[in-house]
C-alpha positions in Angstrom: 6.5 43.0 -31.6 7.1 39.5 -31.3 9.7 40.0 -29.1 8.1 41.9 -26.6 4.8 39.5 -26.7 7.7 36.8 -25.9 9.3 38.9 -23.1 6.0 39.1 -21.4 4.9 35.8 -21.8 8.5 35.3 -19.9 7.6 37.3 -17.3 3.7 36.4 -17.0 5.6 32.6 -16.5 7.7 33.7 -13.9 5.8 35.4 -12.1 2.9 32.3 -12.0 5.7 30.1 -10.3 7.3 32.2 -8.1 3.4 32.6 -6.9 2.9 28.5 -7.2 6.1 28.2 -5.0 5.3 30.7 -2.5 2.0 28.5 -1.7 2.9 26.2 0.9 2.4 22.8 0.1 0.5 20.3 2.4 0.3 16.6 3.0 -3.5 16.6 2.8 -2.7 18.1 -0.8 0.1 15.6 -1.8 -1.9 12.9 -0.3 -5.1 13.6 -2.6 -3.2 13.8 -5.7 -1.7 10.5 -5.0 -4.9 9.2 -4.4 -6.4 11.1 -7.7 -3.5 9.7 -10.1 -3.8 5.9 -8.3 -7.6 6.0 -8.1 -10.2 9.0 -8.3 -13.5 7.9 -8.3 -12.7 4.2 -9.6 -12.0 3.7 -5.6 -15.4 3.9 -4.8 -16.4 0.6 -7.1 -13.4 -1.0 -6.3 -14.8 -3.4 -3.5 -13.2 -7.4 -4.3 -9.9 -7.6 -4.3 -8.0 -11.0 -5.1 -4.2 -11.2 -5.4 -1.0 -13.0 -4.3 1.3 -11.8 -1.9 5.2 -13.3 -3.6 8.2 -12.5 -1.2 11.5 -13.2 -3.0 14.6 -13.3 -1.5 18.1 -13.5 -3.4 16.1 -14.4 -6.0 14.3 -17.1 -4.5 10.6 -17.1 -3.7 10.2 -17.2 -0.3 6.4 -17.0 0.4 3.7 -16.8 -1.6 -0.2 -16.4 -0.1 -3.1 -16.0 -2.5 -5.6 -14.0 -0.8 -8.7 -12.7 -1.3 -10.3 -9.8 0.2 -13.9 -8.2 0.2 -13.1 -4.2 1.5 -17.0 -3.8 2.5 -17.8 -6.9 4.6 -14.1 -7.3 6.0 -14.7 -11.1 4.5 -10.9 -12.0 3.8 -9.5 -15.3 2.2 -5.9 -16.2 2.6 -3.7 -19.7 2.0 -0.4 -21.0 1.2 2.0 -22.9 3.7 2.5 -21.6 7.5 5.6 -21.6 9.8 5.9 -25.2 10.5 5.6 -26.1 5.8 2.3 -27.1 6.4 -0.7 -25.8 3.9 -3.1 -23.8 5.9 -6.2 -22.1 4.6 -8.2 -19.6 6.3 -11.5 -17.6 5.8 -12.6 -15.2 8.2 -13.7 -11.8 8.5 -11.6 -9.4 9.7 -13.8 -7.2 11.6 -15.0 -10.0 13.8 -11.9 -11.9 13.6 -14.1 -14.9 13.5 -13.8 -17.7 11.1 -12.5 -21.0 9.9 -9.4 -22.5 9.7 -7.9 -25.9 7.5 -4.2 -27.3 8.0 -3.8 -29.7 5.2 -7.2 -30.2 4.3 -8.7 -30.6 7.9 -10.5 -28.4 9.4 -9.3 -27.3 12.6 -12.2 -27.3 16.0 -12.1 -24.7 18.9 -9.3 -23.7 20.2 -7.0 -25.4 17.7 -8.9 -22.5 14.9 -7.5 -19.7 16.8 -3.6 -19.6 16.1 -4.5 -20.2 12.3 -7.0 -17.6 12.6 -4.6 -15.5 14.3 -2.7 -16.0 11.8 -4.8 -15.2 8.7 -4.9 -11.6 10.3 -1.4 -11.1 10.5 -1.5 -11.6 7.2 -4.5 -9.2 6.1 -2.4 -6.3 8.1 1.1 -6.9 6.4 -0.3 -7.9 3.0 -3.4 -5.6 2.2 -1.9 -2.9 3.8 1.3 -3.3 1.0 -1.7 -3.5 -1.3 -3.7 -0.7 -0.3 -1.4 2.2 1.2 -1.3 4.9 -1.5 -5.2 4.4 -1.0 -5.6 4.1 2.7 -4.0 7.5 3.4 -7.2 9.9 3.8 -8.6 7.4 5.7 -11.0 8.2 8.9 -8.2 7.3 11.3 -5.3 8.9 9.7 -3.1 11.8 10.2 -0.5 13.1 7.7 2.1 15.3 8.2 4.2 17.3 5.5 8.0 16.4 6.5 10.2 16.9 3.8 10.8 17.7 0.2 13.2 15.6 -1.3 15.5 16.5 -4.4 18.0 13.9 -6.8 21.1 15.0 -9.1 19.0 14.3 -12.3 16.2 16.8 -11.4 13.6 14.8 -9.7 11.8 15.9 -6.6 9.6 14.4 -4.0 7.1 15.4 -1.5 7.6 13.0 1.7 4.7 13.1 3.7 4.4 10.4 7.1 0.7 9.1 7.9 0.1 9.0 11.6 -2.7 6.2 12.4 -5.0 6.6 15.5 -5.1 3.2 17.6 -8.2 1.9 16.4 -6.6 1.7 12.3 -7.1 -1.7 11.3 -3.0 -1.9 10.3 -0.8 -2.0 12.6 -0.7 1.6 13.9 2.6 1.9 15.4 4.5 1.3 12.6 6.0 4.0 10.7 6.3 5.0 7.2 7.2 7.9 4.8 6.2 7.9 2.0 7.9 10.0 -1.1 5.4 11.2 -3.9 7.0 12.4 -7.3 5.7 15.7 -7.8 6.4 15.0 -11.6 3.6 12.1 -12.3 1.7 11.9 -7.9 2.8 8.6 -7.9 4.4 6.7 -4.8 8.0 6.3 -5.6 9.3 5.3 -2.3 8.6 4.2 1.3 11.0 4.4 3.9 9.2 1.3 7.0 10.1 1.7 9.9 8.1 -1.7 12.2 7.4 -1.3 15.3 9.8 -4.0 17.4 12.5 -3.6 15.0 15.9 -2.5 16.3 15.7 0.7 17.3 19.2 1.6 16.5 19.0 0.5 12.8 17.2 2.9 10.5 14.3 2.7 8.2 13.7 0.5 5.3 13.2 2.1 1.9 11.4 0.0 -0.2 11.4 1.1 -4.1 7.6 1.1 -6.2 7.8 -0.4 -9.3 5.9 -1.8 -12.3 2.6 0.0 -11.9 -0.7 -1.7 -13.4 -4.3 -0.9 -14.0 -6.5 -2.8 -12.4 -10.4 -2.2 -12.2 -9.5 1.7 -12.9 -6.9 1.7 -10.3 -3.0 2.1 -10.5 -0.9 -0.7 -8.5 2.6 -1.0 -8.3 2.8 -5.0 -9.1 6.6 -5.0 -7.6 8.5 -3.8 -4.5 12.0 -3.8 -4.0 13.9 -3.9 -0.8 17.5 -3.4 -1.6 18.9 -3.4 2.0 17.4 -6.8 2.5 17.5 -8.4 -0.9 14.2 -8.9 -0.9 11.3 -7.8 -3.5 7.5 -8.1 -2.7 5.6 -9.1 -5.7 1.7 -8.6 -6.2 1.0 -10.9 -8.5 -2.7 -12.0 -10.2 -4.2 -8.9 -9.2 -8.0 -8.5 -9.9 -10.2 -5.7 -8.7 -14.0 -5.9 -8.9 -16.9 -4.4 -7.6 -18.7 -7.3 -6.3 -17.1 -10.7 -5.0 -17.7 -13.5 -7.2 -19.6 -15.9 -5.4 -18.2 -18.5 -4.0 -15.4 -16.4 -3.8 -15.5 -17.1 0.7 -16.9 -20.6 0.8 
């Protein structure tokens, strides 16, 4: 008897996947459980977000640009040193693109604000974004199509799925990305970046998630590697609140 309760059970199992694999799988689908596992409904209190953007290379720290960044107001906060050494800050909202501007310690007038302004928005697109991907994906704005499934010697499999973003998304559309979520756990593994004015004879960039954190209920990888460049992106001081402390733009 217990036999033949097993050999059904068998059956009654095989049957359930062969039905689970014969249902197509989408990108809107992979793209939700990401976003479930990463964030559920701790995204919609998730508002303040303060962090600094670290790029290491061979070892070395490169960069680094504390930030802060209010995702209902657009009011953004970024500093650290800009092309020429010098410490810039800037505060501005990012919806406007209006703001204020400081280049060790003085504040900058008219006309002279604008390339510091300009660039306190490069920096919103490059490093937010890197913050905010697995999150932005189901955004108004965004496409997603369902390009590959992706399988490893040890038994791991991916869903790659590449967001398409209409001209009006807020970072920088014409790049492009795939993104590889583990079917095991929904989280993002792996992007491969490819930037709009790179060479267009070199391939992709596939940068490695690692290190995942809480944070205010929602899962962040703290570290991103980039073997081909020997580089890693590190996210360092992360806080997410659901109000802006105050002061936290002035």
């Amino acid at each position: 008897m217990k036999s033949r309760f097993a050999c059904v059970l068998l059956l009654f199992t095989a049957a359930a996947q062969a039905q689970q694999q014969a249902t197509p799988i989408t990108a809107d689908a992979v793209a939700k459980r990401a976003f479930d596992v990463a964030a559920g409904p701790a995204w919609e209190t998730a508002r303040y977000f303060a962090f600094t953007f670290v790029l290491d290379r061979d070892g070395k720290t490169a960069a680094s640009f504390p930030q802060r960044f209010d995702r209902v107001s657009g009011d953004y906060r970024v500093s650290g040193l800009d092309p020429q050494g010098k410490k810039f800050e800037v505060i501005m909202n990012v919806n406007t693109k209006l703001g204020k501007a400081w280049v060790d310690g003085a504040e900058l007038t008219g006309n002279k604000a604008a390339p510091m302004l300009a660039l306190g928005y490069r920096r919103y697109q490059n490093d937010v974004f890197w913050l905010l991907m697995q999150f932005k994906m189901r955004d108004q704005g965004v496409r997603r199509i369902y390009t590959a499934t992706r399988d490893d010697a040890c038994g791991h499999s991916w869903d790659v799925i590449q967001p398409i973003f209409d001209n009006g998304f807020g970072f920088s559309p014409s790049d492009q990305y795939s993104v590889w979520v583990n079917r095991d756990t929904g989280l993002v593994d792996y992007w491969d970046m490819k930037l709009a004015g790179s060479n267009p004879e070199e391939g992709p960039v596939t940068i490695t998630f690692r290190d995942y954190r809480r944070a205010g209920g929602l899962l962040v990888s703290a570290r991103r590697d980039i073997p081909s460049k020997k580089q890693t992106v590190r996210l360092e001081e992360l806080q997410v609140l659901p109000e802006p402390p105050k002061g936290a733009f002035e």
